[in-house]
N, CA, C and O of each residue as an XYZ file, in Angstrom:
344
protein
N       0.852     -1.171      0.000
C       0.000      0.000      0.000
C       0.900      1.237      0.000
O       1.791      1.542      0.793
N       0.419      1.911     -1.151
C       1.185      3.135     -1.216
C       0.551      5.078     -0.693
O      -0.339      5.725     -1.245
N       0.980      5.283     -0.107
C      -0.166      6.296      0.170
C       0.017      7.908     -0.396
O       0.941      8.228     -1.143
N      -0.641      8.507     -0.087
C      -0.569      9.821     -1.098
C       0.465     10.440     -0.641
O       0.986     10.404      0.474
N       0.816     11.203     -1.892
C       1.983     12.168     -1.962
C       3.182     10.864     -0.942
O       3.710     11.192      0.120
N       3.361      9.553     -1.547
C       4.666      8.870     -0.807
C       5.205      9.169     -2.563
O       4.465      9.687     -3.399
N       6.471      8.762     -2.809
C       7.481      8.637     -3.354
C       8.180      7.835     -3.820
O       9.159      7.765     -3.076
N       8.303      7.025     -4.788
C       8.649      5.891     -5.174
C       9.488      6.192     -6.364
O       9.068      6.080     -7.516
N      10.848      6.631     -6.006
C      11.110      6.527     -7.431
C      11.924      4.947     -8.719
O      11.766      3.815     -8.261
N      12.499      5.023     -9.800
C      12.494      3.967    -10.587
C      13.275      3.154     -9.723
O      13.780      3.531     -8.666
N      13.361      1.838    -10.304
C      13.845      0.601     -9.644
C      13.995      0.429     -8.404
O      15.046     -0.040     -7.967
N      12.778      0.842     -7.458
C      12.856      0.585     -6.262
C      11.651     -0.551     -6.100
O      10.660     -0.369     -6.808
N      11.660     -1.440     -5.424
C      11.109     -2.955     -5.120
C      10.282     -2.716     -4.043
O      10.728     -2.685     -2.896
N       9.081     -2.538     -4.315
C       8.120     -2.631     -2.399
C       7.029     -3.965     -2.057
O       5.879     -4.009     -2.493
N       7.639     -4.987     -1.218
C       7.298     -5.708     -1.433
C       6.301     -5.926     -0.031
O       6.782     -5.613      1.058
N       5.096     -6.398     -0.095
C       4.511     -6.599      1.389
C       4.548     -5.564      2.440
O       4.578     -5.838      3.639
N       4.543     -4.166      1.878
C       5.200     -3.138      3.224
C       3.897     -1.877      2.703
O       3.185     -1.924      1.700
N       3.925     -1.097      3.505
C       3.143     -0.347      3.858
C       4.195      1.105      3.767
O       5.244      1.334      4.370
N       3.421      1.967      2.735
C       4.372      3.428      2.866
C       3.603      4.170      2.871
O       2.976      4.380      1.833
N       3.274      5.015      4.266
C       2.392      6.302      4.628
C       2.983      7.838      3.617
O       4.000      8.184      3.016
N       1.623      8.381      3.922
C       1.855      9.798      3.098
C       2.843     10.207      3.384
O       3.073      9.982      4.573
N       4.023     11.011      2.628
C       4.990     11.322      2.582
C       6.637     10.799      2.753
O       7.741     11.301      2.964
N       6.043      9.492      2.521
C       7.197      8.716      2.876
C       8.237      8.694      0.927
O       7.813      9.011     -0.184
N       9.646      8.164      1.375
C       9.993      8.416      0.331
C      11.354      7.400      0.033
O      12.265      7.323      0.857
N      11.359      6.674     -1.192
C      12.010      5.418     -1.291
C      12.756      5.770     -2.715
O      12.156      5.981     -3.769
N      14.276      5.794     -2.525
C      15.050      6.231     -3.916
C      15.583      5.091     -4.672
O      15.530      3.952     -4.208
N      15.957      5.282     -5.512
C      16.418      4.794     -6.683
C      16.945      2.817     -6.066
O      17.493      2.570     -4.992
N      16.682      2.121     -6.774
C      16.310      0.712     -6.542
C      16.839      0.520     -4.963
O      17.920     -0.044     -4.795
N      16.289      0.858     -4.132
C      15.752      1.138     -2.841
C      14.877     -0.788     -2.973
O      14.333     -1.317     -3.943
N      15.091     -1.280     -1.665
C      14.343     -2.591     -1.477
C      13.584     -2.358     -0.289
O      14.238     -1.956      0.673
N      12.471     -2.502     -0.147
C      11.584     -2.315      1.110
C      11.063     -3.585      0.852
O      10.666     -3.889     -0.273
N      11.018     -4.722      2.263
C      10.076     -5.880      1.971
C       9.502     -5.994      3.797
O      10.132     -5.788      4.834
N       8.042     -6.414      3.558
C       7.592     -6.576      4.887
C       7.841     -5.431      6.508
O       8.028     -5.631      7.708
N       7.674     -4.049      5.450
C       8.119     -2.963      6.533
C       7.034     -1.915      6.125
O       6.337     -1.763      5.122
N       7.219     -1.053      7.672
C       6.702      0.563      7.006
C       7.362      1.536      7.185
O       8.250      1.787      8.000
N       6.958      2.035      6.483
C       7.597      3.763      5.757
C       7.153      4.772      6.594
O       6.032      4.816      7.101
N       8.032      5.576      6.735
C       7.353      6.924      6.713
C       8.321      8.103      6.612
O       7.932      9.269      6.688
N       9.527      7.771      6.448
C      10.440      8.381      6.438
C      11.426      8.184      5.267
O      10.869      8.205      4.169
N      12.508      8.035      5.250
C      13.167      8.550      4.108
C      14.316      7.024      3.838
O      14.717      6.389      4.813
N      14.678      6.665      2.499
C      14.733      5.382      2.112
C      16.092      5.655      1.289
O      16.020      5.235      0.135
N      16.898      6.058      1.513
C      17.977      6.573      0.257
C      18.001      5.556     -0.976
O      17.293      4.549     -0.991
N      19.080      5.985     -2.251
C      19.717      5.309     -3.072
C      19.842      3.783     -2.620
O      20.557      3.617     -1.633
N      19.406      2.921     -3.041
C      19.873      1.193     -3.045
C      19.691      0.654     -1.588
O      20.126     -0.405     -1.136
N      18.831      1.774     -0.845
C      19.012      0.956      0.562
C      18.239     -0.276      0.841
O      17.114     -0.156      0.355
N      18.393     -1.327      1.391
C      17.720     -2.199      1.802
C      16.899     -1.908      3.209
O      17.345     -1.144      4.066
N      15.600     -2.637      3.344
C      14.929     -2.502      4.628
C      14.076     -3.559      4.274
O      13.418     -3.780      3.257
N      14.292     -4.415      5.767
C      13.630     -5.953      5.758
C      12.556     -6.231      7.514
O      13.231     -6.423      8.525
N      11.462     -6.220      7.610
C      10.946     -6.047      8.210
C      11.092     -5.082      9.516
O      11.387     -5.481     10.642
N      10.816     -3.674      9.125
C      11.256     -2.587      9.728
C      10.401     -1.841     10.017
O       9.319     -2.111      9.496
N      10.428     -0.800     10.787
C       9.535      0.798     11.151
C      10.680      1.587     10.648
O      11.833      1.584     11.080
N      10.249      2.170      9.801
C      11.498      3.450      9.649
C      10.654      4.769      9.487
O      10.400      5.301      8.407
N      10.156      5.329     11.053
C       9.447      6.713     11.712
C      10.098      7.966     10.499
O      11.135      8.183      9.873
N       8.910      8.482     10.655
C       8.908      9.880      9.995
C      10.118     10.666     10.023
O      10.546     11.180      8.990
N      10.616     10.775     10.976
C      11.926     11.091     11.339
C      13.123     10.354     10.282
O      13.804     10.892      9.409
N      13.097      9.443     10.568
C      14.006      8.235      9.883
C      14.434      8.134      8.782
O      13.757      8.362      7.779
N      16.100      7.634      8.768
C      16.376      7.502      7.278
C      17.423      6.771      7.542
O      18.178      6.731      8.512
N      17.351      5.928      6.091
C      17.909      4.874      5.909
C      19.066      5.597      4.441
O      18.770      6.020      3.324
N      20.533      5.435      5.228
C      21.394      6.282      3.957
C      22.134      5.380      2.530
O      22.238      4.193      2.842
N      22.336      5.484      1.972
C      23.009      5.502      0.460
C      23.397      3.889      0.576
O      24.523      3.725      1.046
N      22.725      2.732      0.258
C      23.601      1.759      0.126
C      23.090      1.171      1.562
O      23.259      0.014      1.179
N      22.773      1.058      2.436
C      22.571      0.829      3.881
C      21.040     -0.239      4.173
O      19.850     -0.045      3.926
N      21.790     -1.387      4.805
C      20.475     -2.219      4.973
C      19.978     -2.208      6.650
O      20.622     -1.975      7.673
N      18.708     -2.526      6.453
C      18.301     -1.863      8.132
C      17.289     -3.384      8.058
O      16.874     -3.768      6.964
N      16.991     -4.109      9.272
C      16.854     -5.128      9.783
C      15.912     -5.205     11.052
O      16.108     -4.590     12.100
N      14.819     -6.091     10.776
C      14.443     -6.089     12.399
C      14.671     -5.052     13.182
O      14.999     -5.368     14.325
N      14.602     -3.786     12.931
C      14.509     -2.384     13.558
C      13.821     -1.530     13.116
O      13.262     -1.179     12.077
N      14.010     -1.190     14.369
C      13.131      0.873     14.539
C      13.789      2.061     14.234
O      14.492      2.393     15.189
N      13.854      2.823     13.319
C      14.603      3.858     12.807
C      13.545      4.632     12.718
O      12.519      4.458     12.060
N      13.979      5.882     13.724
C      14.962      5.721     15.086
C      14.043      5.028     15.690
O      12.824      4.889     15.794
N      15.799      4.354     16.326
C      14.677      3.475     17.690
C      13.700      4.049     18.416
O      13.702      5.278     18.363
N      12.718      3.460     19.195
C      11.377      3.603     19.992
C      12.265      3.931     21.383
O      12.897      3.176     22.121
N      12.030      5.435     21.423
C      12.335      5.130     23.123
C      11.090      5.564     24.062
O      10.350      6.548     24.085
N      11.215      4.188     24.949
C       9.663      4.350     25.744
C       9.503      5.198     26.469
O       8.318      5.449     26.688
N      10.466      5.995     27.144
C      10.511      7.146     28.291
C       9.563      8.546     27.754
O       9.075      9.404     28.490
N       9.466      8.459     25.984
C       9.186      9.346     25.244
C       7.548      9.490     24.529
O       7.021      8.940     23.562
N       7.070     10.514     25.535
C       5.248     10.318     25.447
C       5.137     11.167     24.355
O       6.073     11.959     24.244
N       4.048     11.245     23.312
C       3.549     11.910     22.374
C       2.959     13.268     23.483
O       2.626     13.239     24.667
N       3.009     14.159     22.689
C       2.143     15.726     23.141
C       1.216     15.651     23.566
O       0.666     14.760     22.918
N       0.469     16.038     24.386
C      -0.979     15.846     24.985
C      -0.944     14.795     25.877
O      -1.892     14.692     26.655
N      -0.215     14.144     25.914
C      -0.564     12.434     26.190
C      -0.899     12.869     27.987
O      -0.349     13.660     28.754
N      -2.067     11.910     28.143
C      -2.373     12.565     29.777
C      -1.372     11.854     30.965
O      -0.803     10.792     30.713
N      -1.267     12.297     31.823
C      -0.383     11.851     33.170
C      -1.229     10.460     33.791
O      -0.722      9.345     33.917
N      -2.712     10.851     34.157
C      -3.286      9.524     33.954
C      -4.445      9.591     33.242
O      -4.900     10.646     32.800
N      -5.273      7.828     33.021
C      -6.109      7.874     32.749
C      -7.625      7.990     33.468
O      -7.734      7.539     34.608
N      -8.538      8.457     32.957
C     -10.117      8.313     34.115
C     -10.310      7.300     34.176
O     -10.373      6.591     33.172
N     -10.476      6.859     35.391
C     -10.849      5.612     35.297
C     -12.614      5.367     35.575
O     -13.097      4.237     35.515
């Protein structure tokens, strides 16, 4: 699934993966069994991955069973409440 305004340019391979709006995958770039949302350089490989909005995968570079950037749990989204109502 490719989503609007993502980026795909020639000979890049997306296989089984999921690329949110604005995500962006360069030149024969391999994405298999991952999601996108961030940035995919020249020939990079990515094999069942998160690669966050933030994220990029550089020139030639294969990324694996990871979070780019890693998930750090200490780190709450905006708003997020202190507790919940119970």
């Amino acid at each position: 699934m490719i989503g609007e305004n993502a980026t795909v340019l020639d000979g890049a391979r997306i296989q089984h993966s999921v690329l949110l709006p604005g995500a962006f995958v360069g030149q024969g770039a391999v994405v298999i069994d991952s999601l996108v949302m961030g940035k995919l350089d020249t020939n990079s490989q990515v094999t069942n991955s998160i690669i966050g909005s933030t994220g990029v995968v550089g020139q030639n570079e294969m990324c694996s069973n990871a979070s780019v950037p890693a998930h750090d749990p200490a780190q709450k989204p905006e708003n997020f409440p202190e507790k919940f109502p119970e």
